[in-house]
RODO-2510 file (C-alpha; in nm, 4 decimals, decimal comma):
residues 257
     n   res          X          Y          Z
     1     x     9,0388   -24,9036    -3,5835
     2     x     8,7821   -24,6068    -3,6292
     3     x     8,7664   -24,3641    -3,8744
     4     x     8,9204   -24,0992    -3,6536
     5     x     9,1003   -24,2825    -3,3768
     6     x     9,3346   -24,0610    -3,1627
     7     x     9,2003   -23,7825    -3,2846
     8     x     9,1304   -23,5633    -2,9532
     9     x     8,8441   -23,3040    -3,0544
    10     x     8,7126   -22,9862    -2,9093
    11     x     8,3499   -22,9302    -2,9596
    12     x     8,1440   -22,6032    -2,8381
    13     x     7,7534   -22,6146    -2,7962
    14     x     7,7908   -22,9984    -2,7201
    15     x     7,5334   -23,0200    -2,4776
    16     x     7,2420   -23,1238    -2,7516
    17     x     7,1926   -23,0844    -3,1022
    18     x     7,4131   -23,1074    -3,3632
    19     x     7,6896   -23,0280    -3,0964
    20     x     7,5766   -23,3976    -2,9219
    21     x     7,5499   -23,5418    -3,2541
    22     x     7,8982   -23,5144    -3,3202
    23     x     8,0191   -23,6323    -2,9991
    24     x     7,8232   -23,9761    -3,0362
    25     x     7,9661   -24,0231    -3,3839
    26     x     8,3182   -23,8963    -3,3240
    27     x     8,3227   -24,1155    -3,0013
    28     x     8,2132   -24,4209    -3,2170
    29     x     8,4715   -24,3742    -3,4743
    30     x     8,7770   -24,3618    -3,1832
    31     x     8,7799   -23,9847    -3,0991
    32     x     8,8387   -23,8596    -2,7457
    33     x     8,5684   -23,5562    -2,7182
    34     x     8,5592   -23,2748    -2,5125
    35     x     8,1850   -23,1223    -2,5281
    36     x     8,1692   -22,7633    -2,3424
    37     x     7,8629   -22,5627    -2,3471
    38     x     7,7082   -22,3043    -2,1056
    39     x     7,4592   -22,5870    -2,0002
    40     x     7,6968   -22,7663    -1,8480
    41     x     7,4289   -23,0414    -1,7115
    42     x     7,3166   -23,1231    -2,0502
    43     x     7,7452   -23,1493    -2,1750
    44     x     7,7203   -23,3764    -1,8259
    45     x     7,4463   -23,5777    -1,9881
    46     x     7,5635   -23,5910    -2,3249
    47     x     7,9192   -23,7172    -2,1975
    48     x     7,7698   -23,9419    -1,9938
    49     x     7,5860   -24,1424    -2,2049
    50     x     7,8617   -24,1383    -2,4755
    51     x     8,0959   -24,2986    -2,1834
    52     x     7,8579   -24,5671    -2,1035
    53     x     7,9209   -24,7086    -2,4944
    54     x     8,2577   -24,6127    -2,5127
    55     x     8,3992   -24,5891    -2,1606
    56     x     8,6246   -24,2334    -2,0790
    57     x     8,5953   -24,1590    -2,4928
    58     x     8,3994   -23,7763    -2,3457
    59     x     8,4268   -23,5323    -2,0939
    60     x     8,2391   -23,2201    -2,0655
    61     x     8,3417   -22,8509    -1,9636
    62     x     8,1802   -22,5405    -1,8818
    63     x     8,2099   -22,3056    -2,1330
    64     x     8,1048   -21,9736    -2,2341
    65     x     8,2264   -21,9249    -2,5983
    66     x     8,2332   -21,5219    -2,5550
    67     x     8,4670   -21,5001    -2,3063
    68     x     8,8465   -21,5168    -2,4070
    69     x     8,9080   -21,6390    -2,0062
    70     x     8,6787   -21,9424    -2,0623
    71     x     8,8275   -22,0396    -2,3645
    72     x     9,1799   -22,0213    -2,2050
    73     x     9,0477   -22,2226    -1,9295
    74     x     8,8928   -22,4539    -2,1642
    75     x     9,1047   -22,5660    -2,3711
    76     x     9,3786   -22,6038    -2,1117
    77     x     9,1711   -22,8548    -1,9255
    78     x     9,0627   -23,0630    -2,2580
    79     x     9,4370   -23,0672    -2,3217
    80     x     9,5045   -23,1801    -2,0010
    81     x     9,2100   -23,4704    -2,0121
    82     x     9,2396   -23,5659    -2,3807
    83     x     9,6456   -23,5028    -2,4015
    84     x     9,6132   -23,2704    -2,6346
    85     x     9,3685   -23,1236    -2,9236
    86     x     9,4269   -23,2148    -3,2860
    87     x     9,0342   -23,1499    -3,4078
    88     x     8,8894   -22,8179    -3,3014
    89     x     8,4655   -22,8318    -3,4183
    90     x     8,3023   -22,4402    -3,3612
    91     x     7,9756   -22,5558    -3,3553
    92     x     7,8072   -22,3087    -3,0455
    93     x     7,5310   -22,0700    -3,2007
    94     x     7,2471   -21,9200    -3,1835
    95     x     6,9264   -21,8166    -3,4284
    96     x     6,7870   -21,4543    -3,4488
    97     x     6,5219   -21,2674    -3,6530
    98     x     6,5238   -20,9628    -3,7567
    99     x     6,5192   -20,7024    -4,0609
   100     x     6,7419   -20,3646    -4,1099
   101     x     6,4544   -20,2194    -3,9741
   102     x     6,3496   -20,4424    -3,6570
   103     x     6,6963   -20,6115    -3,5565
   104     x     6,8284   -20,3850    -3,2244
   105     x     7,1751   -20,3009    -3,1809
   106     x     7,1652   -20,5683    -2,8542
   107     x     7,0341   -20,8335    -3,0737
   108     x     7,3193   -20,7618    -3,3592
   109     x     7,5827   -20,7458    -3,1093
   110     x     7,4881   -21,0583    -2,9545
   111     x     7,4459   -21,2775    -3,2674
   112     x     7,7917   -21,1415    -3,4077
   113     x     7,9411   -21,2565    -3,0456
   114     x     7,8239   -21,5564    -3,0073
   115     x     7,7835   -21,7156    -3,4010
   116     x     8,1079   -21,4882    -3,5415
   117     x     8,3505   -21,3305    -3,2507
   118     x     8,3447   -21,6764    -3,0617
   119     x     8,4880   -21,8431    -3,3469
   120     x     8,8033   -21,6205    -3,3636
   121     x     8,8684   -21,6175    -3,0542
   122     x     8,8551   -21,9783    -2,9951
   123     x     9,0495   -22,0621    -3,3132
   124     x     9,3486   -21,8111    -3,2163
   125     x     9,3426   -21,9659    -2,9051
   126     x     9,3786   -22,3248    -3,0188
   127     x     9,6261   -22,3242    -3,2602
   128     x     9,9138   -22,3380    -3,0282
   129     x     9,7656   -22,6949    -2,9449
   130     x     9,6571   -22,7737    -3,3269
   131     x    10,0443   -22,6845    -3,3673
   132     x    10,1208   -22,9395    -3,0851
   133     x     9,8849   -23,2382    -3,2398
   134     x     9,9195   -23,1958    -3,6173
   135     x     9,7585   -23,3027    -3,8553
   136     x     9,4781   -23,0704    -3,7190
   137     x     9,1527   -23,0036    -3,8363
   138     x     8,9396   -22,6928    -3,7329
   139     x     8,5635   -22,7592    -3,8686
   140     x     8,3662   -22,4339    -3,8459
   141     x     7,9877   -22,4898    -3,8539
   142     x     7,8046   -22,1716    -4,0509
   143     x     7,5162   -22,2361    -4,2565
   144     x     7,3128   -22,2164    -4,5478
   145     x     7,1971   -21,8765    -4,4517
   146     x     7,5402   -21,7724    -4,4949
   147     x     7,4890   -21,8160    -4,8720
   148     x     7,1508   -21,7278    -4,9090
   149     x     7,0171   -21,3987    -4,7614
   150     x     6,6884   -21,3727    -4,6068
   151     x     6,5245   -20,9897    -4,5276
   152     x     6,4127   -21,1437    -4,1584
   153     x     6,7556   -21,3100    -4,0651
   154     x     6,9523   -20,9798    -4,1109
   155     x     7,2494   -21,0153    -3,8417
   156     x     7,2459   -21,4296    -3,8971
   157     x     7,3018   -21,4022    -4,2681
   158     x     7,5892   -21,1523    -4,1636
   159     x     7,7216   -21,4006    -3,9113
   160     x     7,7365   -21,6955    -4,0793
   161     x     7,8572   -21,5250    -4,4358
   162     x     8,1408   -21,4348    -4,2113
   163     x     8,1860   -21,7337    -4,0629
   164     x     8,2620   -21,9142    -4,4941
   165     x     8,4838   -21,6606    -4,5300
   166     x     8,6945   -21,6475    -4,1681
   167     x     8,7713   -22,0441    -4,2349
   168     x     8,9276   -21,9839    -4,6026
   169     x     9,1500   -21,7064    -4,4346
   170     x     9,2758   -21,9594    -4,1597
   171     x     9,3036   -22,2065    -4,4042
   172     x     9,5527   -21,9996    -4,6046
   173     x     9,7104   -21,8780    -4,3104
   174     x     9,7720   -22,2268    -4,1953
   175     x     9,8953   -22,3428    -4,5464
   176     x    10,0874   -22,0827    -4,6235
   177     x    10,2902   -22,0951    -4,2590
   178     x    10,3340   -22,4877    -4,4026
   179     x    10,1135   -22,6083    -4,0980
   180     x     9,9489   -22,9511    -4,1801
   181     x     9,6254   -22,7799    -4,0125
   182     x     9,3150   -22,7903    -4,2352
   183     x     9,0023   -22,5310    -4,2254
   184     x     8,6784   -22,5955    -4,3138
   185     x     8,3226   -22,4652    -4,2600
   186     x     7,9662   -22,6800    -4,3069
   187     x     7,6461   -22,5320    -4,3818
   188     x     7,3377   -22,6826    -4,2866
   189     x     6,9734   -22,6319    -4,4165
   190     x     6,7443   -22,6556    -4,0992
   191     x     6,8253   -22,9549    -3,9292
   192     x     6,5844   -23,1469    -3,6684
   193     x     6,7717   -22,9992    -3,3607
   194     x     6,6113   -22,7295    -3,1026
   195     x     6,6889   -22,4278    -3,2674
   196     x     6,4594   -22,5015    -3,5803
   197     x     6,1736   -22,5522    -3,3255
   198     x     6,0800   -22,1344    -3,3515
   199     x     6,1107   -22,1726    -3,7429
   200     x     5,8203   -22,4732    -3,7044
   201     x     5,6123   -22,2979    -3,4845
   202     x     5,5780   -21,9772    -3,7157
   203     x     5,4821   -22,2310    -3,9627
   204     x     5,1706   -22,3159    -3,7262
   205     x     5,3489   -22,5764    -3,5327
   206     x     5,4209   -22,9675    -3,5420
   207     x     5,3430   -23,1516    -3,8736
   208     x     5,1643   -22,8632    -4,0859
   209     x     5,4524   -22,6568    -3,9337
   210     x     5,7157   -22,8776    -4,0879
   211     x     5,6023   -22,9461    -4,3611
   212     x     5,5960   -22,5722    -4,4781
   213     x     5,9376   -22,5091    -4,3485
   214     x     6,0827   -22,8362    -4,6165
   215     x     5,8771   -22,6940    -4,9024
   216     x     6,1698   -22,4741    -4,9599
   217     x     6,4397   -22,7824    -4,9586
   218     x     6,3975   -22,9822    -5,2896
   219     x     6,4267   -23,3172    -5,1247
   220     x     6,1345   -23,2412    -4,9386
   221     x     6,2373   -23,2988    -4,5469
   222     x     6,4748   -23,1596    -4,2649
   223     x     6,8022   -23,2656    -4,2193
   224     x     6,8863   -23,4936    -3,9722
   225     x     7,2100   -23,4398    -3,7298
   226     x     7,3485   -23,7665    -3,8532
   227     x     7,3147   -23,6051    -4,1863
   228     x     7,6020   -23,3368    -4,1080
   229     x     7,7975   -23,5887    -3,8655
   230     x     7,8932   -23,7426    -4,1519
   231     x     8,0584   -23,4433    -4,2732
   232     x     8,2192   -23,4320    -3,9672
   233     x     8,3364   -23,7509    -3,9081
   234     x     8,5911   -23,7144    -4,2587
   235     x     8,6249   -23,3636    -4,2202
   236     x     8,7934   -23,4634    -3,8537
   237     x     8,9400   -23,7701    -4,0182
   238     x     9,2863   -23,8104    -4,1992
   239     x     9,0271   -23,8821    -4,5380
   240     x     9,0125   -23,5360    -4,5461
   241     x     9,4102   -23,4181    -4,5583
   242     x     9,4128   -23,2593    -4,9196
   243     x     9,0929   -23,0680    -4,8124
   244     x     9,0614   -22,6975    -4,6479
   245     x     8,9361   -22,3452    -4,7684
   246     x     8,6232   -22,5791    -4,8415
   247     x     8,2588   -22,4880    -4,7999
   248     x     8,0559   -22,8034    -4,7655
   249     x     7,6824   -22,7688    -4,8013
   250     x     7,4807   -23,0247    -4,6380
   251     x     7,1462   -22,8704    -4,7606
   252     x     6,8835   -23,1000    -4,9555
   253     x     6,9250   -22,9081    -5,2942
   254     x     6,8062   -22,5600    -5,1536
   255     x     7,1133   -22,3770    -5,2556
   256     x     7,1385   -22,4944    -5,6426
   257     x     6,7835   -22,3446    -5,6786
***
């Protein structure tokens, strides 16, 4: 048996990434996933090649995480597929520049709705099926720049700071209403996904771009996404019942300095 078999797990931004990344693993370790993104073709592909390992283990959905009426619609019909959701992973986001000076009010607004607002709506509108499938997990993906500021990532630091704190409230919330629902949130140093490309391109761009971007990380490379699927994979598994209100730092060093 897998690490997290008949677990049934929820994942936004699925289509590729980090989002993908957990669907392989979780799939490999028993999990039924449900990947939903706004690119619903690239969910399609993800799902599909999960499937071809691990036959019906994914589905994807169309999903936009800002509106409530999508998430309604989205979890009902995971719930439906999967029979249920016991693992709920917030992973949908998206990177922004800009100082107090530069950032717009569109540009706060969005990166508040998207990397902050999403994740309370979705998780007030899961629990009544985390209630259902207990023991539940809800695995918030924030950050490192939610613990360390940065003057050009002004709304994104604000975002994903939020983001630490929002899971310990749920977590106490859910403890404290004697729910056997755990809350969590993982923050990553850049990771080799998509939305670090911008970050190597102001660096100059391929190699030289990198390797300016890991001089700040003290073991000297980017994360890989298999690097935080591991984090995932026990913070979706029963290994992790005694844990919640946790912060879990998956960041090559850069925060101790």
């Amino acid at each position: 048996m897998g690490r997290v078999a008949g677990k049934k797990v929820f994942i936004t931004g699925g289509a590729q990434g980090l989002g993908a990344c957990f669907g392989r693993m979780l799939a490999e370790e028993g999990a039924k996933v449900a990947l939903t993104d706004i690119n619903y073709q690239g969910a399609e592909q993800t799902a599909a090649a999960i499937n071809e390992k691990h036959p019906g283990a994914a589905i994807a959905l169309h999903h936009d995480v800002t509106s409530r009426e999508d998430w309604e619609q989205t979890l009902a019909e995971a719930a439906r597929a999967m029979d249920g959701i016991s693992v709920l992973i917030n992973n949908a986001g998206i990177g922004t520049a800009g100082n107090i000076e530069t950032e717009t009010d569109e540009g706060w607004r969005r990166t508040h709705e998207i990397d902050l607002d999403s994740i309370f709506i979705g998780t007030q509108l899961a629990m009544p099926y985390l209630k259902d499938n207990q023991p539940g997990s809800i695995i918030n993906i924030s950050s490192v720049a939610g613990m360390v500021a940065d003057g050009m990532m002004l709304a994104y630091n604000s975002a994903k700071a939020a983001v630490m704190h929002m899971s310990k409230s749920v977590a106490l919330h859910c403890a404290r209403s004697g729910y056997d629902i755990r809350c969590n949130s993982v923050h990553p140093v850049f990771t080799r996904t998509p939305i670090v490309d911008p970050l190597i391109e102001l660096g100059g761009g391929g190699a030289e771009g990198e390797k300016k971007l890991v001089r700040q990380i003290p073991l000297r490379r980017l994360g890989e996404p298999e690097d935080v699927g591991y984090c995932i994979v026990y913070l979706a598994s029963d290994e992790s019942r005694f844990v919640t209100a946790s912060e879990f730092k998956i960041d090559g060093g850069i925060t101790a300095q």
